[in-house]
MARPA-605221 format. One record per residue: residue in one letter; z, x, y of N, C-alpha, C, CB in turn. Coordinates in Angstrom, 2 decimals. Atoms other than C-alpha are relative to their C-alpha. Glycine has a CB too. Example, Ala and Ser with C-alpha at 12.3 -4.5 7.8 and 13.67 -1.06 7.14 Angstrom:
BEGIN
[drenfi 'A',[0.00,0.89,-1.19],[7.80,12.30,-4.50],[0.00,0.90,1.20],[1.25,-0.99,0.03]]
[drenfi 'S',[-0.06,-0.82,-1.19],[7.14,13.67,-1.06],[0.73,-0.77,1.09],[-1.42,0.41,0.46]]
***
This chain:
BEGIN
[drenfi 'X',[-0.19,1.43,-0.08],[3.55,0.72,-6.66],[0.17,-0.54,-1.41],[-1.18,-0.68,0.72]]
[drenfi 'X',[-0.93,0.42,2.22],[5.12,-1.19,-9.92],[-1.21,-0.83,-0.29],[2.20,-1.50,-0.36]]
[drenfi 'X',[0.95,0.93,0.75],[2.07,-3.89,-9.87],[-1.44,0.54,-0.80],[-0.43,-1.00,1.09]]
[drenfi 'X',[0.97,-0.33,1.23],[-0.12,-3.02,-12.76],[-1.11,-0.74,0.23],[0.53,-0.32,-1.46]]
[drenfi 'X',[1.22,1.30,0.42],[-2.00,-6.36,-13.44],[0.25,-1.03,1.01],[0.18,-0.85,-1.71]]
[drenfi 'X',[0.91,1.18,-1.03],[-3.71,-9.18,-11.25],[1.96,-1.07,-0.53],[-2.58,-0.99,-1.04]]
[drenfi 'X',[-0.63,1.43,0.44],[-0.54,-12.08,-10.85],[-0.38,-1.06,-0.11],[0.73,-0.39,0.52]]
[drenfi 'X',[0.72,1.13,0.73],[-3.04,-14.42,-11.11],[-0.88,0.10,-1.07],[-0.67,-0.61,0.78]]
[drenfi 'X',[0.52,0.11,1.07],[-5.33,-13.56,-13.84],[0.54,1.12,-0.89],[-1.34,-0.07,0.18]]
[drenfi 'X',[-0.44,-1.06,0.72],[-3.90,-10.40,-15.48],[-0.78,0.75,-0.28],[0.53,-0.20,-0.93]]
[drenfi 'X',[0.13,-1.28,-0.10],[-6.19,-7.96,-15.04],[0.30,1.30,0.93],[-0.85,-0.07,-0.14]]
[drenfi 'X',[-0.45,-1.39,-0.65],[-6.24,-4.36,-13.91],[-0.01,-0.28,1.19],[-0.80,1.26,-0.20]]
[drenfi 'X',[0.19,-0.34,-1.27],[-5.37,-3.72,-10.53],[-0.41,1.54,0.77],[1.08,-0.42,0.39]]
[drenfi 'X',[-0.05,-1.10,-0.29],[-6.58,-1.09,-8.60],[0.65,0.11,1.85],[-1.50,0.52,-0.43]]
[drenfi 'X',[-0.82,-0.26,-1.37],[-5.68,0.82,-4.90],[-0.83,-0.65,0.79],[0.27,1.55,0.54]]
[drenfi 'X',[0.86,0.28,-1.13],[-6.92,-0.76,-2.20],[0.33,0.62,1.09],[-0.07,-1.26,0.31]]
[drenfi 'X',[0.23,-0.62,-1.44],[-5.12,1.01,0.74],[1.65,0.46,-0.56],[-0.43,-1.21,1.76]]
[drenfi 'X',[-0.95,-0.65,0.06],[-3.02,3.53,0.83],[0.95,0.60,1.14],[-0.42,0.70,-0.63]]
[drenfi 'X',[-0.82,-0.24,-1.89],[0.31,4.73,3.51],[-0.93,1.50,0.50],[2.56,0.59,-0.05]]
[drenfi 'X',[0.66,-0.87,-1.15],[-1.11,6.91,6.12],[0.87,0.93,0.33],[-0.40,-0.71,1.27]]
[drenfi 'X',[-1.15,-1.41,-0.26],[1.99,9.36,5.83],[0.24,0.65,-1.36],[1.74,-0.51,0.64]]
[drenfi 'X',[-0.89,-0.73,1.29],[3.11,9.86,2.20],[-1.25,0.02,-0.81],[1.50,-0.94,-0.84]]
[drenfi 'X',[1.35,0.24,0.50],[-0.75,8.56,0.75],[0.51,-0.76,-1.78],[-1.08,1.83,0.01]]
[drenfi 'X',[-0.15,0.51,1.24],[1.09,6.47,-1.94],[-0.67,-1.47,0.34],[1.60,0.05,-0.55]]
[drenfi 'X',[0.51,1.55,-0.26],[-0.71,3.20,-2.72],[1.20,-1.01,0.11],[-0.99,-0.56,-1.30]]
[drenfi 'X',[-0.92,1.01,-0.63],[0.78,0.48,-0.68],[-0.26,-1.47,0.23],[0.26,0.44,1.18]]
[drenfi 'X',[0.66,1.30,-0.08],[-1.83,-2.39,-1.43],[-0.97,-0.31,-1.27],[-0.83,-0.04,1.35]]
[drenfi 'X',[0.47,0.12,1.08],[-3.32,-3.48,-4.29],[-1.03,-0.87,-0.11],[0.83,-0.22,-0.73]]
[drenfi 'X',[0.80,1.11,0.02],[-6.57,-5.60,-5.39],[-0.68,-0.23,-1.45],[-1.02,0.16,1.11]]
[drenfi 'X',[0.26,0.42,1.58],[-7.95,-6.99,-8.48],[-1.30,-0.61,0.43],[1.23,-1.17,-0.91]]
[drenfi 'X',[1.60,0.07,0.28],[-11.72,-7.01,-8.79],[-0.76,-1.29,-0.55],[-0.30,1.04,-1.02]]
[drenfi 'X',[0.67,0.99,0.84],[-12.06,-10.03,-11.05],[0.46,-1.40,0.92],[0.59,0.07,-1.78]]
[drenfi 'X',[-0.50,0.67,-0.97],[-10.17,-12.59,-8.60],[0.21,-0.27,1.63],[0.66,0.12,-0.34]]
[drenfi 'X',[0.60,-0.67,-1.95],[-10.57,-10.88,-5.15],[1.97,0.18,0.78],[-1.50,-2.23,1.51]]
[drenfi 'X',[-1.93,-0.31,-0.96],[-6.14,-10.99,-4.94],[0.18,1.09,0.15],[1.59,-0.33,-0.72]]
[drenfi 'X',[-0.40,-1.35,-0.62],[-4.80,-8.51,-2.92],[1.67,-0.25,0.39],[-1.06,0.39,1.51]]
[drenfi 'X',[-1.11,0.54,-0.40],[-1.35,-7.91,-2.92],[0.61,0.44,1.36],[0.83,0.19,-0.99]]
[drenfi 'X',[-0.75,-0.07,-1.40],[1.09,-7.71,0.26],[0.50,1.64,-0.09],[1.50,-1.28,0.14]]
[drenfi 'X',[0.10,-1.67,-0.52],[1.18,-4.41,1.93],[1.62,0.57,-0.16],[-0.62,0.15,1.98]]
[drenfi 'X',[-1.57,-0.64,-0.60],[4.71,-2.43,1.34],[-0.07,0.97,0.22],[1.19,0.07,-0.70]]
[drenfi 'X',[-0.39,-1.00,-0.98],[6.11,-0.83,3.64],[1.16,1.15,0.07],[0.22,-0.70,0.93]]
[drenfi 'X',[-0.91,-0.52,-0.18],[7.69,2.05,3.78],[0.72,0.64,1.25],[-0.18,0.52,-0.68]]
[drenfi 'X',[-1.01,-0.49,-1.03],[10.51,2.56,6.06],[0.36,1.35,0.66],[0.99,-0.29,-0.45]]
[drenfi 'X',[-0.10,-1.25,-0.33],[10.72,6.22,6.10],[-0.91,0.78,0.24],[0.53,0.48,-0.64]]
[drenfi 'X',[0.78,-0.55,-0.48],[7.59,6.96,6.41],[-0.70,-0.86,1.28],[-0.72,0.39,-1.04]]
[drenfi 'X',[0.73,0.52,-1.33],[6.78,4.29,9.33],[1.72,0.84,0.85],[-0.44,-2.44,0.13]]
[drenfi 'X',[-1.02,-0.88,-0.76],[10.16,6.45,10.84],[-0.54,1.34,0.25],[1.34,0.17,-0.77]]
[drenfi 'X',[0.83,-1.84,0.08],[8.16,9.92,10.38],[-1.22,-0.84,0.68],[-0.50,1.12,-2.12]]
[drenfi 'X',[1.32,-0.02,-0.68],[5.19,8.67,11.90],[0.36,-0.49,1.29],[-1.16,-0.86,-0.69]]
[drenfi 'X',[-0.17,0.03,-1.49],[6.76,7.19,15.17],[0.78,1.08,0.42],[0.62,-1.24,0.50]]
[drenfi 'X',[0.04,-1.01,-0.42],[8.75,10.10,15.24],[-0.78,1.30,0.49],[0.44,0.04,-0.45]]
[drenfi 'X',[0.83,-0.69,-0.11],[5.87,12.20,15.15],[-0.88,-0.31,1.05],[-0.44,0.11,-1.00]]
[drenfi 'X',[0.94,0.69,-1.69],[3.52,9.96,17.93],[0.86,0.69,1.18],[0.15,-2.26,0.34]]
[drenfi 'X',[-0.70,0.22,-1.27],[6.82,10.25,19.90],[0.15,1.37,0.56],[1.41,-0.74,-0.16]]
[drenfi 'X',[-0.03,-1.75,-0.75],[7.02,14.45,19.91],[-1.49,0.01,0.65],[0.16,1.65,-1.45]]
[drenfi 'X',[1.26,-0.42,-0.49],[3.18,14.43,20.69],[0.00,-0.55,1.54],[-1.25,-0.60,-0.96]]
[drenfi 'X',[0.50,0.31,-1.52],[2.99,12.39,23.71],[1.16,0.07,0.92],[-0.68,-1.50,0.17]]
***
């Protein structure tokens, strides 16, 4: 994820939640402010994971 630092105060950010297919951080939060940024999504891996639900059941 490209965001480094807090967009409201400019400090460090760290991971807050990561994708559930590839395990790259996909959410971010900053400790000193409590912002969390907006979850991205990746497309190819929400495509591999309904493909994958869809062979199982």
């Amino acid at each position: 994820m490209k965001d480094e630092s807090c967009r409201r105060c400019g400090n460090d950010l760290e991971v807050n939640k990561k994708c559930d297919v590839c395990y790259i951080p996909n959410q971010m939060y900053c400790h000193e402010c409590g912002y969390v940024s907006d979850e991205q999504i990746h497309v190819q891996c929400m495509i591999s994971s309904k493909n994958h639900v869809s062979l199982v059941n």
